[in-house]
N, C-alpha and C positions, 0 to 999 in steps of 0.2 A: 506393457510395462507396469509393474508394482513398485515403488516404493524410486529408493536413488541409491547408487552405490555406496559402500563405505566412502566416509568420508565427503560427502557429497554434496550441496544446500544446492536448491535453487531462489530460496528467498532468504534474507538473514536482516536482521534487528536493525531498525532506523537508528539512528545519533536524535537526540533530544535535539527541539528548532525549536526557538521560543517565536517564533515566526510561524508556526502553526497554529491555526482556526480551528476549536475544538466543533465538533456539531451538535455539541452541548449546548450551544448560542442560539441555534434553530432550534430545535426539539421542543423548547417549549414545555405545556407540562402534556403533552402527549402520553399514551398509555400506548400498551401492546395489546391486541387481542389475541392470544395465544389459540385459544381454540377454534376461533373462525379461522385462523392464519392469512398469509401473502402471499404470493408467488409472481414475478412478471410476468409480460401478457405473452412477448413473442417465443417461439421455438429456435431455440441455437443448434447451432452444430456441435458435436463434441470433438475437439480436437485432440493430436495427438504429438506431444512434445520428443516422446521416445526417448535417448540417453542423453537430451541436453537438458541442460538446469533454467530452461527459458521461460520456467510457469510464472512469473512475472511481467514480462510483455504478454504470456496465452490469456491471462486473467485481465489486465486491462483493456486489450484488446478486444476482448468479448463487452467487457463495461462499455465500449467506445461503439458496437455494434449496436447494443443497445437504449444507449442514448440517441441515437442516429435514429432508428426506428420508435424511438416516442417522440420525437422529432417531425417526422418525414411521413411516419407510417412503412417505410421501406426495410427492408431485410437486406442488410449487404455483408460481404465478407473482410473485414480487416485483418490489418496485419502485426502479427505480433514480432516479427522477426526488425520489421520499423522499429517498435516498444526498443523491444531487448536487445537489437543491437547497439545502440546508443547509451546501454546506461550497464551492459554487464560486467564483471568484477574478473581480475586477473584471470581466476581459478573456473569458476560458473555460477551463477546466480546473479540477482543486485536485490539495490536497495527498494522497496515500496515508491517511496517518497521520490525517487529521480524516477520512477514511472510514471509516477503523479504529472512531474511536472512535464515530462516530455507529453504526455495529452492534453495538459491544458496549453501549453509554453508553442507545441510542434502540431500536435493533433497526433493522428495516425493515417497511414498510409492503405488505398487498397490493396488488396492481398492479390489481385492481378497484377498490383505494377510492383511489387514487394513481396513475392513469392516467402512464405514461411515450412513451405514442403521443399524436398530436394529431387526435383522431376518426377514430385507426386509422391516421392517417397516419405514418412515420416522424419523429420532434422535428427542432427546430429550436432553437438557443441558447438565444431568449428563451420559449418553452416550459417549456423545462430548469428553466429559473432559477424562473421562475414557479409559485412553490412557496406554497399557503396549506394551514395545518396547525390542527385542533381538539383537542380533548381527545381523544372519541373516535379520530383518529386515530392518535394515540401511545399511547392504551392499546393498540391493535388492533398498535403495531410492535411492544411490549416481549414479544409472544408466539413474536418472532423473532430475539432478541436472540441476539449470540454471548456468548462464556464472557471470552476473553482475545484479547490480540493480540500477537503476538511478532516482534521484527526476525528477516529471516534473512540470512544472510551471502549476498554476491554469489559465489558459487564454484556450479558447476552440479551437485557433487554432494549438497550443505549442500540445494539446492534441491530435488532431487527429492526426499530426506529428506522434508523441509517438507509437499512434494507426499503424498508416498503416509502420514503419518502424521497430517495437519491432511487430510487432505479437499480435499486442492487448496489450491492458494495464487494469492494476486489481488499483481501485481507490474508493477512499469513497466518500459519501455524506450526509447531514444532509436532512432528508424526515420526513412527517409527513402521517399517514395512510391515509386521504383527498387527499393530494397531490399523492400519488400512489397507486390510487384508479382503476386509467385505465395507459395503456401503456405509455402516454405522459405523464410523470411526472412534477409536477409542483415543485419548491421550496417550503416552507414554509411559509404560513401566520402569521401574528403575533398573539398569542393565542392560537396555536394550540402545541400539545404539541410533540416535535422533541423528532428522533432520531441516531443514528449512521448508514450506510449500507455500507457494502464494495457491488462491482457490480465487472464484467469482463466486460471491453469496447469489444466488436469485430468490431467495423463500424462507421464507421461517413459521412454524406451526408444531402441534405437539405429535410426538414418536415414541410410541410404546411407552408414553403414559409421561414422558420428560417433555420439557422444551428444546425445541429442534432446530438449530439450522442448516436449510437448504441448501448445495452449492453444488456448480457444473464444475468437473475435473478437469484435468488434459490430459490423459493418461489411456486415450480412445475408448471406444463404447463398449470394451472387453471386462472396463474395470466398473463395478459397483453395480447401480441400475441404471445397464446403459452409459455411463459416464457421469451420473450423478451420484453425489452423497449425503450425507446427515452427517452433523453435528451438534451431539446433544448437549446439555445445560453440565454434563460432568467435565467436560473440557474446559469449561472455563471455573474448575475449583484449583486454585493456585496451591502449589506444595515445592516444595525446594526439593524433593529429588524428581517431580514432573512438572515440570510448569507451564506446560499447554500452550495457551497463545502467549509468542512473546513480543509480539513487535507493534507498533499503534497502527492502527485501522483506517483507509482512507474512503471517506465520502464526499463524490460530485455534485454543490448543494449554492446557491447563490448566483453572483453574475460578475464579479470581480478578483482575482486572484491580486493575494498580497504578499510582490514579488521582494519590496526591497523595504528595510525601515521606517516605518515612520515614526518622524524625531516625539509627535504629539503624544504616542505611547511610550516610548521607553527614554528615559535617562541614564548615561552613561557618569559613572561617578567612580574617583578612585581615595581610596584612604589615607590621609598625609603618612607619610613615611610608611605605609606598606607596598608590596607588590599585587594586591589584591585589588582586580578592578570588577565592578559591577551595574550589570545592566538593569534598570529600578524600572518594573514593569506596573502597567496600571497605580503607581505611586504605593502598591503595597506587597510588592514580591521584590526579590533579587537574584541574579544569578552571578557566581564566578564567571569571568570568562579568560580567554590568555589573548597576549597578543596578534598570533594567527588570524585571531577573530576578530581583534581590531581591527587589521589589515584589511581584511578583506571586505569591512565596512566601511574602508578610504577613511581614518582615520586616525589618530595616534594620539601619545599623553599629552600633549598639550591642548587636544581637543576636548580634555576630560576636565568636570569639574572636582575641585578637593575638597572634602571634608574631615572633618576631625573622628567621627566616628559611623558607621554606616548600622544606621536603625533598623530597616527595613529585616522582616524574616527572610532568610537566606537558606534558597530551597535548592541547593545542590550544585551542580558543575556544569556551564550550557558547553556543550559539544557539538553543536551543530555542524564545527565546520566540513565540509565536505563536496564533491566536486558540484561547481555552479554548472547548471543545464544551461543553457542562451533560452 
């Protein structure tokens, strides 16, 4: 398989969460060394997704294999069809961030009790989807679970960071079949017609003289080298008719996941006589939010304190909401 058909994603652009942990907070002042580079230690398997949109369960999955074996020392096979069937979108694909949390929230499932082939065969969409889950199985993921999940900045040195201190990082990108045609992926031209990809980062180092990064496909060991690819430091030059990576980056980095509000960061405030409410984070940001987003924080206007005017810089529209994972 190359590429997705018209019209196709299998990964597509998170909703803003002011509930995300940048890995800006670890990193520190850390540098990259470009020239020596990174790579993880163990050998994956390359798998192969075929005509479903499931490279967001194949991509965490692998992270989830890999965390296991810096763990354990062991090499085992999980499952991405656990990932992706829990969190895919009407059409095909989902979001990052509801992968995130199905591994840190659920873990993942072996791929012997959670088969992601269809009697060995490569999946197909409704495969994917076609997800029935018991007790037993979910005791058997929370033995996989990750720790935390942390946004990382779209810059390609914030990334390889990401890369060589989390154990790899699992990230999307906007590609067109042209563009990843061979191993060196290029961004998007204008015209050509884009689509969604999650990938697993494993490595980052220089490539034909740019800054590189490393990452295992799912698109079986027909596609690239062997199933690996490059992506160089051009992909991440932002342009409005290509804009490369578009969605935030997640790294498995800490030992707590922060699942619901805490009241000690954010204050909820609303404007006398407007309909404008916002949430005042670190006592120096704000964001719009709507009622939806009340709601679903068990809260309402009476819960809200009123001010005459709202000081604080006021950095856009929080949208977060979207389906809660358990």
């Amino acid at each position: 398989m190359i590429g997705y058909k018209e019209g196709q994603n299998g990964a597509f652009q998170d909703r803003p969460d002011f509930r995300d942990r940048p890995f800006s907070e670890v990193m520190g002042a850390a540098k990259v060394d470009w020239e020596k580079g990174f790579e993880i230690e163990p050998t994956l398997k390359v798998e192969d997704q075929n005509g479903s949109g499931s490279c967001v369960g194949q991509a965490f999955s692998k992270y989830a294999e890999v965390l296991n074996w810096y763990e354990t020392g062991k090499m085992i096979d999980l499952s991405a069809k656990f990932i992706y069937g829990q969190i895919y979108l009407p059409s095909t694909g989902a979001y990052l961030r509801d992968a995130a949390k199905i591994l840190v929230n659920k873990g993942d499932s072996l791929e012997s009790v959670v088969p992601s082939y269809d009697r060995l065969k490569a999946p197909s969409e409704r495969f994917m989807q076609d997800l029935v889950l018991d007790q037993l199985i979910l005791d058997n993921a929370l033995i996989y679970k990750g720790k935390e999940y942390r946004n990382v900045g779209i810059d390609i040195d914030e990334m390889a960071l990401a890369i060589e201190a989390g154990h790899g990082m699992a990230f999307a990108a906007t590609g067109t079949n042209p563009g990843w045609a061979t191993a060196d992926v290029r961004k998007p031209l204008p015209g050509e017609n884009k689509w969604g990809h999650a990938i697993y980062a494993i490595g980052y180092g220089m490539r034909n003289g740019k800054k590189a990064i490393k990452f295992i496909n799912s698109w079986g060991t027909g596609w690239g080298e062997s199933g690996y690819g490059w992506m160089n430091e051009d992909y991440f030059t932002q342009t409005e008719t290509a804009p490369g990576i578009f969605t935030p980056l997640y790294i498995f980095q800490g030992w707590t996941i922060i699942d619901k509000i805490n009241e000690n960061d954010m204050k909820l405030k609303k404007e006398r006589g407007s309909a404008h409410i916002y949430a005042i984070i670190n006592n120096n940001a704000s964001m719009i939010i709507d009622m939806r987003t009340l709601k679903a924080l068990g809260l309402s206007l009476a819960d809200l304190e009123e001010v005459d005017v709202i000081s604080e810089t006021k950095v856009g529209t929080l949208a977060f909401f979207e389906r809660i994972i358990e």
